[in-house]
C-alpha positions in Angstrom: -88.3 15.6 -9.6 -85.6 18.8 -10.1 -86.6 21.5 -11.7 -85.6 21.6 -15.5 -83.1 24.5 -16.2 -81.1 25.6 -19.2 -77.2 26.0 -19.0 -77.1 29.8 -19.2 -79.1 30.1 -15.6 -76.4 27.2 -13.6 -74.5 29.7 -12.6 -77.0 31.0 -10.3 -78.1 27.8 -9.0 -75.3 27.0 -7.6 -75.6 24.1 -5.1 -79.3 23.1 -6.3 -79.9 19.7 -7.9 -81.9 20.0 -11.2 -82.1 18.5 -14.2 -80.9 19.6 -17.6 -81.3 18.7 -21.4 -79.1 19.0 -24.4 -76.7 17.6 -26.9 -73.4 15.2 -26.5 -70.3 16.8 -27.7 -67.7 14.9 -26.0 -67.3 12.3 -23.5 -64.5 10.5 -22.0 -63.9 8.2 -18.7 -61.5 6.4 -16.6 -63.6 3.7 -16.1 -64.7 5.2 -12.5 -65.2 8.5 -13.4 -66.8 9.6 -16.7 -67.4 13.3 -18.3 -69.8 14.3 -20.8 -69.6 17.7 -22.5 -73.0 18.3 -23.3 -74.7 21.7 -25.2 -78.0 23.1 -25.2 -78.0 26.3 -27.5 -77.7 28.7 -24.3 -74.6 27.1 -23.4 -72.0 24.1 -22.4 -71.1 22.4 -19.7 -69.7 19.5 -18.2 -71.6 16.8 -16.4 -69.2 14.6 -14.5 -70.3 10.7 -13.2 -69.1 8.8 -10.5 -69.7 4.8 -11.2 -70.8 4.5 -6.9 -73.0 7.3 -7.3 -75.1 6.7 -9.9 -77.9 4.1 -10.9 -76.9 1.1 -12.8 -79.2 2.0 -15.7 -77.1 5.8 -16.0 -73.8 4.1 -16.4 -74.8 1.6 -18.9 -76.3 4.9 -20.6 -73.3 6.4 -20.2 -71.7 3.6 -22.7 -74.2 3.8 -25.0 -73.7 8.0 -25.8 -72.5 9.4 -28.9 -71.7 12.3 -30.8 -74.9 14.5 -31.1 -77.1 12.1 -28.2 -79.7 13.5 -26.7 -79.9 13.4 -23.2 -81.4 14.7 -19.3 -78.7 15.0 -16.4 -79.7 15.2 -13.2 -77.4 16.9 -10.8 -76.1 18.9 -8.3 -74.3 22.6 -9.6 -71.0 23.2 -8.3 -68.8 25.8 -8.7 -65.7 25.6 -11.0 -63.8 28.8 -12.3 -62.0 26.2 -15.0 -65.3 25.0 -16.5 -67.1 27.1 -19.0 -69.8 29.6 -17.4 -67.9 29.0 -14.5 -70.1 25.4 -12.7 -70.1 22.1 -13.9 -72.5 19.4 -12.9 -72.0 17.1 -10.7 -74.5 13.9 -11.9 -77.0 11.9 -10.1 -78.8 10.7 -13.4 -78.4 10.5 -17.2 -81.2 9.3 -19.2 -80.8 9.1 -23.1 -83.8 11.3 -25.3 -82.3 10.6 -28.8 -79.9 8.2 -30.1 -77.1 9.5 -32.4 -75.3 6.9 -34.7 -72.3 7.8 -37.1 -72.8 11.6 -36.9 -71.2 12.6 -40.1 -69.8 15.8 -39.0 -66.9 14.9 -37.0 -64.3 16.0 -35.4 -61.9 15.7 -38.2 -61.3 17.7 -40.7 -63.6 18.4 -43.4 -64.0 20.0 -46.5 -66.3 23.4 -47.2 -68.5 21.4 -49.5 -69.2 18.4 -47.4 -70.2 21.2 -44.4 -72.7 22.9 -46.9 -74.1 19.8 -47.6 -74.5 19.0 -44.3 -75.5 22.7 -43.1 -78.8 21.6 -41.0 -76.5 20.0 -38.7 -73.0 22.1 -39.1 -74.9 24.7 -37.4 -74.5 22.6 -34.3 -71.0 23.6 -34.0 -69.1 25.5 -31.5 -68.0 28.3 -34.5 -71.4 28.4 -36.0 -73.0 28.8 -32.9 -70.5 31.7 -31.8 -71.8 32.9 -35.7 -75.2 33.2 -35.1 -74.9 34.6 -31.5 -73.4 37.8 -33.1 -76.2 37.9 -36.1 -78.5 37.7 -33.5 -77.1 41.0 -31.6 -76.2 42.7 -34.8 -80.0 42.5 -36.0 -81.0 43.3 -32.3 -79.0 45.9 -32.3 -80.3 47.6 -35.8 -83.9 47.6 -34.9 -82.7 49.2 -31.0 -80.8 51.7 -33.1 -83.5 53.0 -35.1 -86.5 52.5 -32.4 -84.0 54.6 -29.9 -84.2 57.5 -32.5 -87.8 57.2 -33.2 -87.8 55.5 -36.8 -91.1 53.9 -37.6 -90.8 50.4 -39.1 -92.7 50.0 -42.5 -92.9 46.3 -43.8 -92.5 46.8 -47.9 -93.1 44.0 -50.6 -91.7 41.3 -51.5 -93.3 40.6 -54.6 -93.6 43.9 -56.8 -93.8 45.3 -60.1 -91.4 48.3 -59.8 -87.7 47.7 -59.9 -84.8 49.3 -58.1 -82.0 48.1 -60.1 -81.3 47.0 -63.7 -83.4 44.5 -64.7 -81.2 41.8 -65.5 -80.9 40.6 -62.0 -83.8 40.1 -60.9 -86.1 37.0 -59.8 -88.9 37.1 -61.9 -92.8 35.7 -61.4 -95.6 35.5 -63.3 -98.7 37.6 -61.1 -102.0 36.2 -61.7 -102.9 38.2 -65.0 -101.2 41.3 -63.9 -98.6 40.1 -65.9 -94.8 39.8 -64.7 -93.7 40.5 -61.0 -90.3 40.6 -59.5 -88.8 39.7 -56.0 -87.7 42.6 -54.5 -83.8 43.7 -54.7 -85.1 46.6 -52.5 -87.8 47.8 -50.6 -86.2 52.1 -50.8 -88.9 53.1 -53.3 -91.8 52.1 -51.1 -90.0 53.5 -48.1 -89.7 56.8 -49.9 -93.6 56.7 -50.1 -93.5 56.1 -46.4 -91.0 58.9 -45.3 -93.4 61.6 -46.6 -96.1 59.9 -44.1 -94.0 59.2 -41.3 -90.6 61.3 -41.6 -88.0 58.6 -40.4 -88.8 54.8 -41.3 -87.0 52.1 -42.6 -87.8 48.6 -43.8 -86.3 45.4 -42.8 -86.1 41.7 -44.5 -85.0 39.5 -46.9 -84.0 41.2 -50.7 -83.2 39.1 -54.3 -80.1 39.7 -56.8 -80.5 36.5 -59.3 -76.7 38.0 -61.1 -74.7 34.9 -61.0 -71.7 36.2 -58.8 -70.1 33.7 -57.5 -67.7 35.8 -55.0 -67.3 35.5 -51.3 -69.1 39.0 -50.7 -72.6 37.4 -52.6 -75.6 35.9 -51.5 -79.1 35.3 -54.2 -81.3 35.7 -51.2 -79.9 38.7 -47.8 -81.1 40.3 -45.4 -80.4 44.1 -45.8 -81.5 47.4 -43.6 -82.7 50.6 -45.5 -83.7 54.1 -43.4 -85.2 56.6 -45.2 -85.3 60.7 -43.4 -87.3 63.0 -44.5 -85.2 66.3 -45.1 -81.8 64.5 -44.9 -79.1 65.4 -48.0 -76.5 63.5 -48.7 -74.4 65.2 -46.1 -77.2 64.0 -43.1 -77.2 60.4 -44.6 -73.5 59.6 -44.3 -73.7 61.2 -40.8 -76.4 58.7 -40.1 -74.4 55.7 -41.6 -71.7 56.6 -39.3 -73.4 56.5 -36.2 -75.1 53.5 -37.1 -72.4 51.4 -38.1 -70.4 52.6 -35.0 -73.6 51.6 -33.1 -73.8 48.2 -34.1 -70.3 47.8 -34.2 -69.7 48.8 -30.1 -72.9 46.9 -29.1 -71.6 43.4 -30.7 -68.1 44.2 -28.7 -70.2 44.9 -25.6 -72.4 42.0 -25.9 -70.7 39.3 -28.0 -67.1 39.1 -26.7 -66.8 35.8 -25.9 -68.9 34.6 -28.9 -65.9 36.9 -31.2 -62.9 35.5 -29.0 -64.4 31.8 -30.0 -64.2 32.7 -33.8 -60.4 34.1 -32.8 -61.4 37.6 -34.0 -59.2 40.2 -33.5 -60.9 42.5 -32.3 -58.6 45.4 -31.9 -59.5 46.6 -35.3 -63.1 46.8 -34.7 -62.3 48.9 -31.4 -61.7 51.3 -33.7 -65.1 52.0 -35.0 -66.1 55.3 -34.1 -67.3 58.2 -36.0 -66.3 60.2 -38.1 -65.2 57.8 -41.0 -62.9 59.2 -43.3 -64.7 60.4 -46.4 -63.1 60.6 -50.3 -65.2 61.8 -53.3 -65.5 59.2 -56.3 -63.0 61.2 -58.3 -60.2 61.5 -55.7 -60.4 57.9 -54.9 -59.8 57.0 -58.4 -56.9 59.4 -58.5 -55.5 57.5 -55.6 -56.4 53.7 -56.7 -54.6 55.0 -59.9 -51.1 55.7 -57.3 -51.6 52.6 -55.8 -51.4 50.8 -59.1 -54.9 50.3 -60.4 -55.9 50.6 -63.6 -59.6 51.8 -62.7 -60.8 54.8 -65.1 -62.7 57.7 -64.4 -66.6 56.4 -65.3 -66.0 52.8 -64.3 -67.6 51.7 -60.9 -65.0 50.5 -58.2 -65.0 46.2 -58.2 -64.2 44.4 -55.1 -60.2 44.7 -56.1 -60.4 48.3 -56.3 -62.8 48.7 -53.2 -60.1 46.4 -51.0 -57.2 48.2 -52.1 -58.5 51.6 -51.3 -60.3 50.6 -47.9 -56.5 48.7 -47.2 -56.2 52.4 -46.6 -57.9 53.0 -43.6 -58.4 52.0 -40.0 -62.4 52.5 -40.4 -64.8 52.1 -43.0 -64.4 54.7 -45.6 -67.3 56.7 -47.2 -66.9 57.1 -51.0 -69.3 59.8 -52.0 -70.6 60.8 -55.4 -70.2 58.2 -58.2 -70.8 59.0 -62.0 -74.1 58.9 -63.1 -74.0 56.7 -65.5 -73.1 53.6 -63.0 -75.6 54.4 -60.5 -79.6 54.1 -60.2 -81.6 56.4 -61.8 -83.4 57.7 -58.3 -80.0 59.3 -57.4 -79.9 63.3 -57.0 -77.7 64.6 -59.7 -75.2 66.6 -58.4 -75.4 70.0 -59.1 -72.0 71.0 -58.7 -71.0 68.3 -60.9 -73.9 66.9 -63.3 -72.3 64.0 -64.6 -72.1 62.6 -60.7 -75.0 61.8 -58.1 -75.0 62.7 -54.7 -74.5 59.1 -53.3 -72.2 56.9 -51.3 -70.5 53.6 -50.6 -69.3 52.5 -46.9 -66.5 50.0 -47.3 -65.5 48.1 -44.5 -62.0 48.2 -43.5 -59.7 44.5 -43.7 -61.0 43.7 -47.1 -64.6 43.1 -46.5 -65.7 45.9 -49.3 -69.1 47.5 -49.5 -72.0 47.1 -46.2 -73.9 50.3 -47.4 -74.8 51.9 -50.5 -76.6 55.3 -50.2 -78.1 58.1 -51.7 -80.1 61.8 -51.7 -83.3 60.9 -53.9 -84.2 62.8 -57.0 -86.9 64.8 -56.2 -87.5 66.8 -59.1 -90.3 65.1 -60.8 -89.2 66.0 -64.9 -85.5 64.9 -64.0 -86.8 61.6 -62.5 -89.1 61.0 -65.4 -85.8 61.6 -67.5 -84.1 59.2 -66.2 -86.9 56.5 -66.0 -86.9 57.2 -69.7 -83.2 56.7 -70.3 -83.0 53.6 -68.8 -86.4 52.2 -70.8 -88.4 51.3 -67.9 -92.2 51.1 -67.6 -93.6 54.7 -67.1 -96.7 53.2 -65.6 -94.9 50.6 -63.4 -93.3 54.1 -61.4 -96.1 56.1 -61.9 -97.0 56.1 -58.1 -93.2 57.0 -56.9 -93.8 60.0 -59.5 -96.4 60.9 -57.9 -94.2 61.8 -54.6 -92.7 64.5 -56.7 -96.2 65.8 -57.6 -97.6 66.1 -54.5 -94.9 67.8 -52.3 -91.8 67.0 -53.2 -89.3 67.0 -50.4 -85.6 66.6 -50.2 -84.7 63.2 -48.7 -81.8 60.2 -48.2 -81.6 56.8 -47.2 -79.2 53.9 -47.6 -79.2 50.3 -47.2 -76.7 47.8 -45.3 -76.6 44.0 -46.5 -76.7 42.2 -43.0 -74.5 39.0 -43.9 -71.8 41.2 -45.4 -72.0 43.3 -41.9 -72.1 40.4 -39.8 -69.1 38.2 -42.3 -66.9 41.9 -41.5 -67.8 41.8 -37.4 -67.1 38.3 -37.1 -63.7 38.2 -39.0 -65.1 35.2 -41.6 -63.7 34.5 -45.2 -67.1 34.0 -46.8 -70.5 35.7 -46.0 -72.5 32.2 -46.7 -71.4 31.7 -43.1 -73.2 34.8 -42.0 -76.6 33.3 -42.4 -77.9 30.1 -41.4 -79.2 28.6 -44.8 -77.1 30.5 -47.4 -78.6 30.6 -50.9 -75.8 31.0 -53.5 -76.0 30.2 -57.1 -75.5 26.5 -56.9 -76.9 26.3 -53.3 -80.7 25.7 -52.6 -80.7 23.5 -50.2 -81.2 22.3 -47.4 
């Protein structure tokens, strides 16, 4: 019997006879000669039967295939610079695995909420695929970014008492008789705890907003990235967001071309990714959204409008750095030069794609934290332990957080980030 060998390795089998499985995508014959387009998640090829050439039982087979089949051709590789991956098979054998009848996702075309219904098997797709090739390298290419530069990874909660953000949008649970726990929006406070242990870490994994957005830009349940550096300002931080971004951005061009040139990206715009991004204080940028016609006012935090009009600006992702106080979180360094500001910043992707990273220098001054626990009413005792990291040596330090599927929606040149993840949980989506 041939060996059994995925698509990806054919070309370098070239004029072996093996056997391979997948999918039916297409088929089509002249009633001598027959093709089948067949997939199997590392790639597609064609397998191409000859009626003398192959047993009875193949060709009657052959009949019998439809959208989705599964299959095992046996074959010889031959070289074909016009076939994709550059061989196609020339078959010996087919023998059906797995019957497929009245495959609802067909060729036509079909409506967005039919797909979502159907999402366990729109992933099949050609585009989808080509989607989750470059998630794949993006997320490879984070965790390569940060071990290369000798972050420790630190695994944070998902269930947990102390918040990050306001209140209102979060999921909440009831914990055993501890009373009322929440899934996590972030896991930055616990990473905070871990910086003064380790000096660069980060955490990695899946974070919870229950607002009820219902915009193309958010998801209940992401994925999101968050460093935190020891000794890093504000200054350090957005240094460090530009080289990562840039990073991740040059490795998916390097790795991922063809998967971006089947989604018809452009990719000329993401060529030019490099550091250093251009960089415009909160204050400024409202001065020049008001010139461009918005009506934002000083105090107000940018929307998605105000963010795409001023990132419309730029031929990278902009850095807008220190926001008023009162619309940020209440770990955020106040700004000394400027006390009704914090020393924080947004990234926001270029072509209208809005905010991948939010960022900030931590408070470390113990009474100014408590101050601002205070002001915003939440439980003393919940935060008593990150107070504790200004008792006991407090240190200057940054971190920031990038939301994957919005990353991986801006790389890939998609309308909607529910496409940037393979089971998207929206407000009215949980399932499949």
């Amino acid at each position: 019997m041939p060996d059994f060998h995925r698509i990806a390795a054919l070309p370098q089998l070239v004029g072996q006879t093996v056997a391979v499985r997948g999918w039916v995508m297409t088929t089509r014959s002249s009633g001598k000669i027959a093709f089948v387009a067949l997939r199997d998640g590392t790639g597609y090829l064609q397998a191409v039967l000859s009626r003398q050439e192959v047993p009875d039982a193949a060709w009657e087979a052959l009949g019998k295939l439809a959208q989705e089949t599964s299959l095992e051709v046996t074959g010889v590789v031959r070289a074909d610079r016009r076939a994709p991956g550059g061989v196609e098979l020339q078959a010996s054998d087919l023998t059906i695995i797995g019957p497929s009848h009245d495959f609802p996702i067909t060729p036509k075309e079909h409506g967005t909420a039919f797909l979502f219904e159907h999402r366990h098997l729109w992933l099949r797709s050609r585009r989808q695929v080509a989607i989750a090739r470059v998630r794949h390298e993006v997320v490879q290419a984070i965790r390569d970014f940060f071990y290369e530069r000798d972050f420790i990874l630190v695994d944070t909660p998902i269930l947990t008492g102390s918040i990050g953000e306001a209140a209102g949008n979060l999921f909440a649970v009831e914990y055993f008789d501890l009373g009322t726990a929440y899934l996590a929006q972030t896991g930055q406070l616990y990473v905070e705890a871990a910086a003064a242990a380790l000096g660069k870490v980060y955490c990695f994994g899946p974070t919870f907003r229950a607002e009820k957005s219902k915009t193309r830009r958010h998801l209940t349940e992401f994925w999101m990235v968050e460093p935190e550096v020891a000794w890093n300002d504000s200054n350090d931080n957005m240094k460090l967001q530009e080289e990562f971004v840039s990073y991740v951005v040059a490795r998916c061009l390097e790795r991922r071309r063809p998967e971006l040139a089947e989604l018809e990206r452009d990719m000329r715009p993401l060529e030019a990714i490099r550091p250093p991004f251009p960089r415009i204080s909160y204050t400024d940028a409202v001065e020049k959204l008001g010139a461009l016609g918005s009506g934002i006012e000083w105090g107000r935090d940018l929307g998605g409008d105000a963010e795409t009009l001023l990132a419309k600006q730029y031929d990278r992702p902009v850095l807008v750095y220190n926001y008023p106080k009162q619309v940020k979180a209440f770990y955020m360094k106040e700004n000394a030069a400027d006390p009704r500001t914090v020393l924080n910043n947004d990234m926001l992707a270029p072509e209208g794609y809005g905010e991948i990273i939010g960022g900030s220098q931590r408070e470390d001054d113990h009474d100014k934290l408590l101050a601002r626990i205070r002001e915003e009413k939440l439980p003393e005792d919940a935060y008593s332990w990150y107070l504790d990291l200004r008792k006991y040596g407090t240190f200057v330090h940054s971190g920031f957080g990038l939301g994957v599927e919005r990353t991986v929606a801006w790389i890939c040149g998609i309308p909607h980030i529910r496409e940037a993840i393979a089971f998207p949980r929206t407000l009215y989506k949980l399932w499949p």
